[in-house]
Backbone bond lengths (Angstrom), bond angles and torsions (degrees), N, CA, C in turn:
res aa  C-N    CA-C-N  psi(-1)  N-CA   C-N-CA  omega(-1)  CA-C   N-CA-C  phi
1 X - - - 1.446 - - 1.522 108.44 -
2 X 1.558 115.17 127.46 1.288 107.29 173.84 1.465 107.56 -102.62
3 X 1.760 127.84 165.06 1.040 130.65 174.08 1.561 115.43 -102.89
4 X 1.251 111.35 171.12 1.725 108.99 174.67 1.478 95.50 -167.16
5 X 1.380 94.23 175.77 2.087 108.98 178.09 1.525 85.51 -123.60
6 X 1.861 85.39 140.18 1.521 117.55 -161.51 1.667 77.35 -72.87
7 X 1.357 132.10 170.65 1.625 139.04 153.97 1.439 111.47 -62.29
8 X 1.755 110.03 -27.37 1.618 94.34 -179.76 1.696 96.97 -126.63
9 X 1.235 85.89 142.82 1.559 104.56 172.44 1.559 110.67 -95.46
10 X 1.560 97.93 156.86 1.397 119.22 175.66 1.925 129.08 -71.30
11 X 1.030 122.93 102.15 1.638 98.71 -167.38 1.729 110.58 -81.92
12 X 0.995 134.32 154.16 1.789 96.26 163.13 2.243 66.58 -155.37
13 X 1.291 105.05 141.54 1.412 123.76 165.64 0.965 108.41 36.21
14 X 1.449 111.78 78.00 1.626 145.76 173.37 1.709 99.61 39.65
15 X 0.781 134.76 17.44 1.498 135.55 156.03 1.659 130.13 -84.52
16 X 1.136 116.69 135.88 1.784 99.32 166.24 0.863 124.02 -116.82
17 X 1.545 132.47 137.13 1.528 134.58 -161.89 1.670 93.83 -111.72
18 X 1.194 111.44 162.49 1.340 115.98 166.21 1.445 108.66 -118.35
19 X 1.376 121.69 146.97 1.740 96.16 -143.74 1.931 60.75 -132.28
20 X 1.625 89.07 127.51 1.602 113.46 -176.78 1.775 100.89 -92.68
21 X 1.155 137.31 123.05 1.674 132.85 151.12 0.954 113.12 -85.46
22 X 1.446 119.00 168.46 1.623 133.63 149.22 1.687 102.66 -93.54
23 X 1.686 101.55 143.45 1.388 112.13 -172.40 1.185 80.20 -113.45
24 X 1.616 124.95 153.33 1.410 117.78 149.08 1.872 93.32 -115.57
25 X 1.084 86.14 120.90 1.706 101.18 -174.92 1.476 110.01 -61.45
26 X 1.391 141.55 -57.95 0.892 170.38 164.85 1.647 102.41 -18.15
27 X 1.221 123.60 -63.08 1.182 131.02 163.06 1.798 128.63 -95.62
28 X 1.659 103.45 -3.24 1.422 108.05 177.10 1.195 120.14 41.05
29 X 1.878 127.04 35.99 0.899 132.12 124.43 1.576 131.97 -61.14
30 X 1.480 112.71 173.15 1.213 121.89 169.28 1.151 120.04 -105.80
31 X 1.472 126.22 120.13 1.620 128.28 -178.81 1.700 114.73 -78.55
32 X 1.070 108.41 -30.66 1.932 115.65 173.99 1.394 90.79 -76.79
33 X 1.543 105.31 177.20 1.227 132.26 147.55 0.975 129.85 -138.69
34 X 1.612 143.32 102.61 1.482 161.35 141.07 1.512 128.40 -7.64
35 X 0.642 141.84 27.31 1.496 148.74 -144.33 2.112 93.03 -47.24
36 X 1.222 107.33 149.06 1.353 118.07 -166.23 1.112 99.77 -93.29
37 X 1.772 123.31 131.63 1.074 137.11 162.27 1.605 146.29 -34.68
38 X 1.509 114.87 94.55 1.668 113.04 -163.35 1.299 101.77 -40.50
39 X 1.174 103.61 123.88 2.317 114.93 169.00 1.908 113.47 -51.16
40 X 0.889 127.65 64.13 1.766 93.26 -171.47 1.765 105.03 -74.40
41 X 1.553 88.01 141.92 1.235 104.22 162.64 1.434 145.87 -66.08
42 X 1.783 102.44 138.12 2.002 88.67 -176.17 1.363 88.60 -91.91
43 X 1.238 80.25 155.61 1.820 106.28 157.48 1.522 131.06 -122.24
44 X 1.297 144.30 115.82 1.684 134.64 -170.49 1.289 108.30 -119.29
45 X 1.796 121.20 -9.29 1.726 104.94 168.31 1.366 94.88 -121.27
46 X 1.824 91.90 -171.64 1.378 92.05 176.71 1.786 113.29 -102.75
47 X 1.660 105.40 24.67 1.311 97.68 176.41 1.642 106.09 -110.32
48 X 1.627 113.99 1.25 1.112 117.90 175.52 1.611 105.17 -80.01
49 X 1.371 119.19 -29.68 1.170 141.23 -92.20 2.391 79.17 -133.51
50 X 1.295 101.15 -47.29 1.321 120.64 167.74 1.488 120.29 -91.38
51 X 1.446 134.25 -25.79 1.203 132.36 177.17 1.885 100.19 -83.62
52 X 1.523 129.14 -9.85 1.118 117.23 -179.35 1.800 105.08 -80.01
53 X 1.131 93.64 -60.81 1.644 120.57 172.24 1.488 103.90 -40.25
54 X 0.917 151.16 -47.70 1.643 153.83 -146.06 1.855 96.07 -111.02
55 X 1.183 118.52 -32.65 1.366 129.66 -171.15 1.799 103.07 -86.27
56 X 1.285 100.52 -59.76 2.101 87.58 154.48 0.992 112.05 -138.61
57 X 1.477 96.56 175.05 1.790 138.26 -170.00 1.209 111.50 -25.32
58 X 1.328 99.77 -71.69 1.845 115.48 -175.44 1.175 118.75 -148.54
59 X 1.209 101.68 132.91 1.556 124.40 -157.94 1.124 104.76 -126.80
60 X 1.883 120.17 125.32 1.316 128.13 164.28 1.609 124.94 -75.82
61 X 1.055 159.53 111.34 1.628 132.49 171.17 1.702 97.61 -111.32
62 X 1.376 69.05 141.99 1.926 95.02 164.59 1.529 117.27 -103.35
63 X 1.306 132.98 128.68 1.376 128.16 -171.99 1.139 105.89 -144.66
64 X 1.489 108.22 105.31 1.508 140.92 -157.63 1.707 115.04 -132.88
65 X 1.392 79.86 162.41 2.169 98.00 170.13 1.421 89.74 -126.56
66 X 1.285 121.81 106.62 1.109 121.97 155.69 1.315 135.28 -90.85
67 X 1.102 117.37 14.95 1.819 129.47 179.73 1.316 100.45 -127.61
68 X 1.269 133.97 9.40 1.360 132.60 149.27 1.354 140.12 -154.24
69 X 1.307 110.64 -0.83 1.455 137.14 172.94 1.530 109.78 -88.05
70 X 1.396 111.22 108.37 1.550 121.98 -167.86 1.839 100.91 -68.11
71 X 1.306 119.78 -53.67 1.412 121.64 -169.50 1.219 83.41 -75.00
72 X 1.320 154.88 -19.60 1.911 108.27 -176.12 1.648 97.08 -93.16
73 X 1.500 136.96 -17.80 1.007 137.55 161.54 1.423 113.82 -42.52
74 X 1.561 116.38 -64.76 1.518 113.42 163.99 1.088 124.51 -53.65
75 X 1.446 127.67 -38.24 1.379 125.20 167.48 1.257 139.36 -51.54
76 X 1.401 94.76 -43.99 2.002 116.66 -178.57 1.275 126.73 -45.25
77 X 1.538 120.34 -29.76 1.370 135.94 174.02 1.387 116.80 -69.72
78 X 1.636 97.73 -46.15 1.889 98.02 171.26 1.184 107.28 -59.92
79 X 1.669 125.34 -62.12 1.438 122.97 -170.01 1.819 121.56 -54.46
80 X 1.206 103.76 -12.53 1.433 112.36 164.55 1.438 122.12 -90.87
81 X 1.056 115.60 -29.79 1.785 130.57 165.87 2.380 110.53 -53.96
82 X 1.902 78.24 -46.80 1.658 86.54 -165.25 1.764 97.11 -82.94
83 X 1.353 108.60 -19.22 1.860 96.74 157.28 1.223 124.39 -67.31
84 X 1.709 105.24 -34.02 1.672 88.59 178.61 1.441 126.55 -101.95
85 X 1.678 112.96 13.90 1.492 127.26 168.31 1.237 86.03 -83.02
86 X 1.427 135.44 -71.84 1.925 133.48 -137.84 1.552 95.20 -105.55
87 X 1.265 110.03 49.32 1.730 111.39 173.65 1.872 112.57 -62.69
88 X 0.998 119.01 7.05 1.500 113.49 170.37 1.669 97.69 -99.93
89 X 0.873 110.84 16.66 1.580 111.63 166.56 1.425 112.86 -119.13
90 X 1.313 119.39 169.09 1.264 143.04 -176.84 1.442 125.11 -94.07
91 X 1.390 141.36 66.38 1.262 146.96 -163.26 2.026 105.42 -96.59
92 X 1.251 97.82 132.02 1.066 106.38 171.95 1.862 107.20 -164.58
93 X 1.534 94.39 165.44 1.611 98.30 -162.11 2.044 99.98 -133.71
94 X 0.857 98.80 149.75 1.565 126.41 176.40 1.360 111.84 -102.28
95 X 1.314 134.36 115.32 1.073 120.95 148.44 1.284 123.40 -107.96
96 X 1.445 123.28 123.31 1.557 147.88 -166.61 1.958 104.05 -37.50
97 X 1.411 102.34 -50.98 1.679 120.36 -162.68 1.577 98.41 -59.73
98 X 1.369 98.59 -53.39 1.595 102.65 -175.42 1.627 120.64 -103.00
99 X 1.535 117.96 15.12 1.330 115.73 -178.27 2.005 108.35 -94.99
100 X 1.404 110.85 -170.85 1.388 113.21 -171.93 1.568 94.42 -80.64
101 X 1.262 120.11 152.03 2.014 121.31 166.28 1.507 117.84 -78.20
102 X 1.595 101.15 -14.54 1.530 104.26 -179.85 1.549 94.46 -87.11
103 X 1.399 118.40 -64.93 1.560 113.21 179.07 1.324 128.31 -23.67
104 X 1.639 112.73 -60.01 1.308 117.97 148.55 1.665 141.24 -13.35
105 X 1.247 81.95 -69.51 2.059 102.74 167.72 1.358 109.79 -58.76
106 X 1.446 108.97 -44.04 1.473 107.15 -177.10 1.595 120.65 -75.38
107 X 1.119 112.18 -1.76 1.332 127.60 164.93 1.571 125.93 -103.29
108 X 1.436 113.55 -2.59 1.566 116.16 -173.38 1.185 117.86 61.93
109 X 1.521 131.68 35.55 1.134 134.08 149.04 1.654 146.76 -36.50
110 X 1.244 103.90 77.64 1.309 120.91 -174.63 1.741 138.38 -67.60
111 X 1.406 91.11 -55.03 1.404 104.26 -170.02 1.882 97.74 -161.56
112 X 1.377 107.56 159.60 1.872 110.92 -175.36 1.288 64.41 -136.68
113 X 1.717 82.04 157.56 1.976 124.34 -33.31 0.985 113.77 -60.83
114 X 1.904 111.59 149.12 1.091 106.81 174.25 1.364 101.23 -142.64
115 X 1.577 113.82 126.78 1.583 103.48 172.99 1.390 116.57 -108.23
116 X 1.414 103.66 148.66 1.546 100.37 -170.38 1.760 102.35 -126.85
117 X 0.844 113.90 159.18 1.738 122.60 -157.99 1.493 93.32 -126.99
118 X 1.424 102.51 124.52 1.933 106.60 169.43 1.522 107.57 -130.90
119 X 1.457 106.31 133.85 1.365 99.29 171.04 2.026 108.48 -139.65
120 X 1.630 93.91 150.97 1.692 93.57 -157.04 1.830 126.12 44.69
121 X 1.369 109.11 31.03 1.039 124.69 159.31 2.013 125.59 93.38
122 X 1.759 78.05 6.17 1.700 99.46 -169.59 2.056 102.02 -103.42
123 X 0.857 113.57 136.36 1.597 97.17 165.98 1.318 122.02 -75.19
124 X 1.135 138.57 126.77 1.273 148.68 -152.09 1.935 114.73 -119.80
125 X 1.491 109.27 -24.15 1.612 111.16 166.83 1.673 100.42 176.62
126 X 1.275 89.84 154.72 1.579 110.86 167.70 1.493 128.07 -133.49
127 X 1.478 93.74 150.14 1.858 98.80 177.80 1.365 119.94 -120.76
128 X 1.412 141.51 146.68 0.773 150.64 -127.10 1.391 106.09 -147.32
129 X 1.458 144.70 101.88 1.402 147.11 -158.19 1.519 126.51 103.42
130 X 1.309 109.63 -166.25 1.305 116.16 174.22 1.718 116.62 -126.44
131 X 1.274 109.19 57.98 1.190 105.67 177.27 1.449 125.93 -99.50
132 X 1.396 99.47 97.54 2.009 87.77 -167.15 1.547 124.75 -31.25
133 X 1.770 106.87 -59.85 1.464 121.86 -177.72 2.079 106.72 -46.82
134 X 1.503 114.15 -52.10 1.375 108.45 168.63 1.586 112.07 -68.66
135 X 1.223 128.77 -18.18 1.634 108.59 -176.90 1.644 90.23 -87.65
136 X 1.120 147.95 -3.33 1.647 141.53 -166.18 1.466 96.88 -85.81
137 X 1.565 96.58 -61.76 1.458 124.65 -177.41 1.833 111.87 -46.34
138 X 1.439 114.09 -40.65 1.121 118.08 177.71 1.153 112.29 -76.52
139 X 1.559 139.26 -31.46 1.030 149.37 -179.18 1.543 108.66 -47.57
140 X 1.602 90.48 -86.07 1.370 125.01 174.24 1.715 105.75 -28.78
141 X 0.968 130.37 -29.39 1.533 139.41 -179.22 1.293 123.75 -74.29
142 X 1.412 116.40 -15.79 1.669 134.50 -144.33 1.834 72.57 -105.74
């Protein structure tokens, strides 16, 4: 059996692993298994923005600048990790640059990142920063 590094690595809490398999050449199968990355969803109105929320239970959002905001850059990898651990939830992300200015307002948009927690279609709490251990913790709570 020979080994190799997949082209994409795994991130999980601002770290990157390079996630090594066994190939068995011979049959050019794969001996690991990779499990495929939870999708989170964008959102840019507020009717995208309400048909996610109303459609399920509980819904994570992330509300970020990601082309210039250093902590949601560091952040973004966890919040994509905790979509594809708590996939019976609803994760989706906002970005400020390209979302509506009324949507925004209508959400109390202050400062990125900001995650906001909805459940049965009401918002129920928000966090404020980039703290992996509190965005896990918040997760894990929903």
């Amino acid at each position: 059996m020979l080994y190799r590094c997949l082209p994409t690595c795994v991130t999980d809490d601002n770290c990157i692993y390079i996630k090594i398999v066994g190939i068995n050449y011979n049959t050019t199968t794969q001996t690991d298994y990779i499990p495929d990355r939870m999708t989170v969803k964008t959102v840019n109105t507020m009717e995208e923005h309400m048909e996610l929320v109303r459609s399920n239970r509980t819904c994570i959002c992330d509300v970020h600048a990601i082309s210039w905001c250093s902590p949601c850059k560091m952040i973004a990898p966890v919040f994509n990790s905790l979509a594809n651990e708590f996939s019976q939830h609803c994760f989706f992300e906002i970005d400020i640059d390209s979302a509506e200015q009324s949507f925004l307002n209508s959400l109390n948009v202050a400062s990125v990142p900001l995650f906001i927690k909805f459940k049965d279609g009401l918002e129920v709490d928000r966090l404020k920063g980039s703290d992996r251990i509190k965005l896990r913790l918040f997760v894990e709570d929903l």
